[in-house]
C-alpha positions in Angstrom: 31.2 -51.2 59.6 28.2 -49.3 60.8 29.9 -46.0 59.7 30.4 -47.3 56.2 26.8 -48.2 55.8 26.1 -44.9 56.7 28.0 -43.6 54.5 26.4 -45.8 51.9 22.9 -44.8 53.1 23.5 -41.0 52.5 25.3 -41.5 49.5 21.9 -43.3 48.2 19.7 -40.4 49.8 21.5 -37.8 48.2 21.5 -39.5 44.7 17.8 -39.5 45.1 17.8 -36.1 45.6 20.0 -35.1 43.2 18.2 -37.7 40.6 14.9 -35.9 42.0 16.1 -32.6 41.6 16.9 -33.0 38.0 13.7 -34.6 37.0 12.1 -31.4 38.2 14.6 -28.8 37.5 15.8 -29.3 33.9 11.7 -29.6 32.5 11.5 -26.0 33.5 15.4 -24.8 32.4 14.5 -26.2 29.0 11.2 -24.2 28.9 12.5 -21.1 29.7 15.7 -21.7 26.5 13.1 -22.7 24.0 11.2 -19.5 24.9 14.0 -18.2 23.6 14.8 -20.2 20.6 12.7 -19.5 16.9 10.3 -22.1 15.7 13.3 -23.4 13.3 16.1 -23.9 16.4 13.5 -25.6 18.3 12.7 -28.6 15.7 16.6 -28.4 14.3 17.9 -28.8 18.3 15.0 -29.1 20.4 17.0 -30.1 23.4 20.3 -27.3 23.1 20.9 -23.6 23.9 19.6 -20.9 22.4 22.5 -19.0 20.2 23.3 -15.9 22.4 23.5 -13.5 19.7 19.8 -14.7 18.1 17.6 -14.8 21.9 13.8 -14.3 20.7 13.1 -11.5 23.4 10.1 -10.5 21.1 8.5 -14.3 21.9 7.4 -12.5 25.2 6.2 -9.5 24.0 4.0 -11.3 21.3 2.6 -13.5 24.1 2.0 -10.3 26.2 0.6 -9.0 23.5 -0.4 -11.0 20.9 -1.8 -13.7 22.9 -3.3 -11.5 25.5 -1.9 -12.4 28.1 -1.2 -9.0 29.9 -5.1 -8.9 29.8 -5.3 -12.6 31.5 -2.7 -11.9 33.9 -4.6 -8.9 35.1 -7.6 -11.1 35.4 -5.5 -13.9 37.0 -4.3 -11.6 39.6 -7.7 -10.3 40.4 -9.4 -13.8 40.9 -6.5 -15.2 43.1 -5.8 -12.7 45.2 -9.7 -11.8 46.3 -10.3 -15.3 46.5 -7.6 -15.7 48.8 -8.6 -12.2 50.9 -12.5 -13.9 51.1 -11.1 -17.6 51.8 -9.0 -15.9 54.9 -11.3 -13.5 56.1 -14.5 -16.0 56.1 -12.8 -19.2 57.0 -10.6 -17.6 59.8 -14.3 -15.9 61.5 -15.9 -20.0 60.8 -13.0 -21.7 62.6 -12.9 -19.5 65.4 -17.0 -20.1 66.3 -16.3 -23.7 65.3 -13.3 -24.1 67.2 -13.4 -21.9 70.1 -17.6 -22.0 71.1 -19.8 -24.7 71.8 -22.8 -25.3 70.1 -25.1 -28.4 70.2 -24.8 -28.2 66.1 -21.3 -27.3 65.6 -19.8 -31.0 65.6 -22.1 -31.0 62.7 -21.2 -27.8 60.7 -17.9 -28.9 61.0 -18.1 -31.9 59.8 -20.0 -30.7 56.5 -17.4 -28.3 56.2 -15.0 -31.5 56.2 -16.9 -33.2 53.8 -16.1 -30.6 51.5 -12.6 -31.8 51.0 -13.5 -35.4 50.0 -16.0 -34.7 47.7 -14.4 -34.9 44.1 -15.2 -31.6 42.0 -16.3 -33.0 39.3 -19.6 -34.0 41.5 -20.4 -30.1 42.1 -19.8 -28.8 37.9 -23.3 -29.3 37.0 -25.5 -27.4 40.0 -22.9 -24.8 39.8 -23.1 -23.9 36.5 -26.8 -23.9 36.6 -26.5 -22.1 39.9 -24.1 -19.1 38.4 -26.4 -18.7 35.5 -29.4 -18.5 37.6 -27.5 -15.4 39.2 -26.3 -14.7 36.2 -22.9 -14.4 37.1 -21.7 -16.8 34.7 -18.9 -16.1 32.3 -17.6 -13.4 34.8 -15.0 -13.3 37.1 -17.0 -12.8 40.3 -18.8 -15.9 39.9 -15.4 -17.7 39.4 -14.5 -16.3 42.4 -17.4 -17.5 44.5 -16.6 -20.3 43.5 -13.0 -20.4 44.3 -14.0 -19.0 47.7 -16.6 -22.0 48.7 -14.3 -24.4 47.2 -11.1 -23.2 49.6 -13.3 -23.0 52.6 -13.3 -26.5 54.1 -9.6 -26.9 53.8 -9.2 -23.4 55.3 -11.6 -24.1 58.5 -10.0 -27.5 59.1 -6.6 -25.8 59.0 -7.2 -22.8 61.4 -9.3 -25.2 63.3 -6.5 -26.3 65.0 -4.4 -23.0 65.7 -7.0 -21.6 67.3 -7.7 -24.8 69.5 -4.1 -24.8 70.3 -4.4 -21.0 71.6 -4.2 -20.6 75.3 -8.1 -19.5 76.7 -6.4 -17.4 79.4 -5.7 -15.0 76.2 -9.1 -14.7 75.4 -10.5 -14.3 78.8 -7.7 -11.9 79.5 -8.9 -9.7 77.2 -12.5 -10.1 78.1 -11.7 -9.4 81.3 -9.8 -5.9 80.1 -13.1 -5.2 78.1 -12.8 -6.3 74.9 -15.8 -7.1 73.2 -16.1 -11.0 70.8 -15.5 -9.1 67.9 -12.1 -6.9 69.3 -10.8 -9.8 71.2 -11.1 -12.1 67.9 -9.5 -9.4 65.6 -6.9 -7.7 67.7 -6.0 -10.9 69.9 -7.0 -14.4 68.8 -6.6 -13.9 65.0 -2.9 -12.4 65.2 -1.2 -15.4 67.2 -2.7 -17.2 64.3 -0.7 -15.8 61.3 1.0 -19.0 60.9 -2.0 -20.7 59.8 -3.1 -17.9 57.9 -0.1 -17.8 55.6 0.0 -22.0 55.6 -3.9 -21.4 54.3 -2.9 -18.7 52.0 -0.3 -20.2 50.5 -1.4 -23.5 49.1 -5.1 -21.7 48.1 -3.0 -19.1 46.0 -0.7 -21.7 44.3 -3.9 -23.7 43.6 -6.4 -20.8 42.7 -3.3 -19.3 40.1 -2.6 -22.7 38.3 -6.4 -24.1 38.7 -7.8 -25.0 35.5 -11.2 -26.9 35.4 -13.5 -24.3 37.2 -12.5 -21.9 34.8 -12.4 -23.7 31.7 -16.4 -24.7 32.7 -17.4 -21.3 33.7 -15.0 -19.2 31.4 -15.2 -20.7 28.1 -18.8 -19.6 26.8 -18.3 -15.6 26.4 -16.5 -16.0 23.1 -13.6 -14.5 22.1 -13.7 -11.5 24.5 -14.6 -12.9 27.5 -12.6 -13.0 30.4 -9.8 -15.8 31.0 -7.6 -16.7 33.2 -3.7 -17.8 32.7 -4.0 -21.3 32.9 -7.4 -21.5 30.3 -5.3 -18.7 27.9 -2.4 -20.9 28.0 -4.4 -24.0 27.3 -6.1 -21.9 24.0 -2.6 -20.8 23.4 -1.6 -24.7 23.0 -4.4 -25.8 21.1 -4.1 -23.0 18.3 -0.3 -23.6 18.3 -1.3 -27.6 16.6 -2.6 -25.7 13.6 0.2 -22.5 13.5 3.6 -23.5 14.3 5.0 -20.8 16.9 5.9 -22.8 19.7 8.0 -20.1 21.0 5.5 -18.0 21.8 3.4 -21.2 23.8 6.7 -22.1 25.9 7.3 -17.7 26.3 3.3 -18.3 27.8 4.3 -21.6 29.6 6.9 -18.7 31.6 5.0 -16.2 31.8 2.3 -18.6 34.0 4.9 -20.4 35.8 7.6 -18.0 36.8 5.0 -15.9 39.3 4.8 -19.3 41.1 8.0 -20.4 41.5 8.8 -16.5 42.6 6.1 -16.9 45.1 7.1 -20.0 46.5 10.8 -18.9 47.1 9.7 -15.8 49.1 7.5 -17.9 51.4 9.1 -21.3 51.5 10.3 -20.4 55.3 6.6 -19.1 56.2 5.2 -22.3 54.9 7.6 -24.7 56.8 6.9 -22.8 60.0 3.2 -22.8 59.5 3.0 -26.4 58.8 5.3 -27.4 61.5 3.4 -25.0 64.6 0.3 -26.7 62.9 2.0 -30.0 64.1 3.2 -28.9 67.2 -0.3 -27.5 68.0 -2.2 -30.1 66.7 
């Protein structure tokens, strides 16, 4: 009896799964055959294949092209990979002094730097764009980045936080003792044994800095036509101009075109993130 239920049990977990799996599976498959459909296939059979002798390769290139969005990727690329670099290299320096020093104030820097992740972003739009224009970095990408930066620095500190609590001392006064100065024993000692973190903390800031779309959409969108843009706010243009001209391939060969560096991402470093998040647990 109890070997039937289990039976039953898995047999309900895995049709979860599998139910799960298609939900999230076949929105994307049928993206990627409508980028590959004409405008005519995709109202005549919106939800079959694309004929294999008819593929509309050129929807791709016209959204490359076209649409811009070899310009947007560049700029995409740009933001979320030195927002990442500053968001490691800060926030890994600010949870080691929080973490591994003690300071009558730095219960309380850290617990500012806490605040940050329950404070809704909406809440910060108006001092910042009043802020970047004062410095007149608005409408650029380096003040999107700063802001990218300061807004990935609380989860980053409360992450690393713990790996480098849960690093033994006898490291770090091993290394003093062999005469290593702070800054050496931090970089060449301390900071390596934390790599899981770093790639946990890199991970999830790069998937959110590629796909996020409200900072830049406030601090992107006044520069006119020329301006710079990121995927997710080109895209976005991209679907509003597409209510008024009918090429919908072109916006689902732009919905790829965004998507498809995530999901490659993601499958490279699945294994780094599961180890990262479990040590974090371990550690913790």
């Amino acid at each position: 009896m109890r070997r039937r239920s289990g039976r039953i049990s898995r047999g309900l977990v895995y049709g979860v799964l599998l139910a799960y799996l298609a939900w999230t599976v076949l929105p994307m498959l049928w993206v990627a055959a409508s980028a590959l459909k004409t405008d005519a296939a995709i109202f005549r059979d919106p939800l079959g294949l694309p004929a294999v002798d008819a593929l509309q390769w050129d929807n791709f290139a016209r959204a490359w092209t076209g649409a811009r969005f070899g310009d947007y990727f560049l700029s995409s690329v740009v933001v979320t990979v030195v927002s990442v670099a500053g968001i490691l290299l800060l926030g890994s320096m600010a949870a080691y002094a929080l973490s591994r020093f003690f300071h009558p104030l730095g219960r309380v820097v850290y617990g500012l730097f806490l605040a940050g992740l329950m404070i809704p972003v909406q809440l910060s739009i108006v001092p910042l764009f009043f802020e970047l224009r004062a410095l007149g970095l608005l409408n650029s990408l380096a003040g999107l980045i700063l802001v990218y930066v300061a807004n990935g620095l609380p989860f980053a500190i409360f992450i690393l936080a713990g790996f480098f609590r849960g690093l033994p001392r006898a490291l770090y006064e091993a290394a003093v003792i062999d005469g290593c100065s702070e800054a050496r024993a931090f970089w060449h000692v301390m900071l390596p044994l934390a790599r899981p973190g770093l790639v946990t903390v890199a991970i999830f800031q790069f998937i959110g800095i590629w796909k996020e779309y409200f900072y830049a959409f406030m601090f992107l969108s006044g520069g006119g036509p020329e301006a710079p843009r990121t995927l997710p706010l080109a895209l976005a243009n991209l679907a509003i101009a597409s209510q008024y001209e009918t090429d919908f391939g072109m916006l689902f060969a732009g919905l790829v075109i965004v998507t498809l560096p995530l999901l490659v991402f993601y499958l490279v470093v699945q294994k780094h993130l599961i180890r990262g998040i479990t040590t974090g647990a371990v550690k913790g």
